[in-house]
C-alpha positions, 0 to 999 in steps of 0.5 A, a space after each residue: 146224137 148216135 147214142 142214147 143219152 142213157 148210153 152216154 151216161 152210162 159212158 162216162 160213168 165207167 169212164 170216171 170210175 176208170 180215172 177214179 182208179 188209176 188216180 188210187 194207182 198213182 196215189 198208192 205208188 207215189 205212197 209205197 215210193 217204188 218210183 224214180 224221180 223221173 217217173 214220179 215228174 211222169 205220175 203228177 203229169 198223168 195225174 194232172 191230166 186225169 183230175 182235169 179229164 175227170 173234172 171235164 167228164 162229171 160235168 158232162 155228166 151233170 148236163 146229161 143227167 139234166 137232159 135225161 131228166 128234161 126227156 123223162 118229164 116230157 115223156 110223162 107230159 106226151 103220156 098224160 096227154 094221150 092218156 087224157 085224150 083217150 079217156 075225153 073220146 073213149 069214155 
């Protein structure tokens, strides 16, 4: 892994937020009917594409949240332990 996991969350979020508004485009031009036939065919395809991207993306999502929170409590256990050593020798 290159980046950190909150760097990779913080990833797909913006990613998500950006199918999550062309989603709105596509809907809303679909709505206003300033589209062909043609490029209404290319709007499902696209949408399609971008609900299948966007599915893919929240699970990522979900199994990296899972992770940071699995890195959160070790974090906490290595600090509970240190601390617990310090104190059995400093005290």
């Amino acid at each position: 892994m290159t980046a950190s996991v909150v760097k990779q969350i913080e990833s797909l979020e913006a990613n998500i937020l950006t199918c999550e508004q062309r989603l709105e485009q596509i809907d809303r031009s679909k709505r206003l009917g300033d589209v062909n036939e043609s490029n209404r065919n290319e709007l499902k395809s696209e949408k399609q594409k971008l609900k299948q991207n966007l599915i893919e993306y929240k699970n990522e999502l979900r199994t990296l949240r899972k992770e940071n929170f699995k890195n959160a409590i070790l974090a906490a256990a290595i600090l509970t332990v240190i601390a617990v050593v310090y104190m059995s020798f400093f005290s």
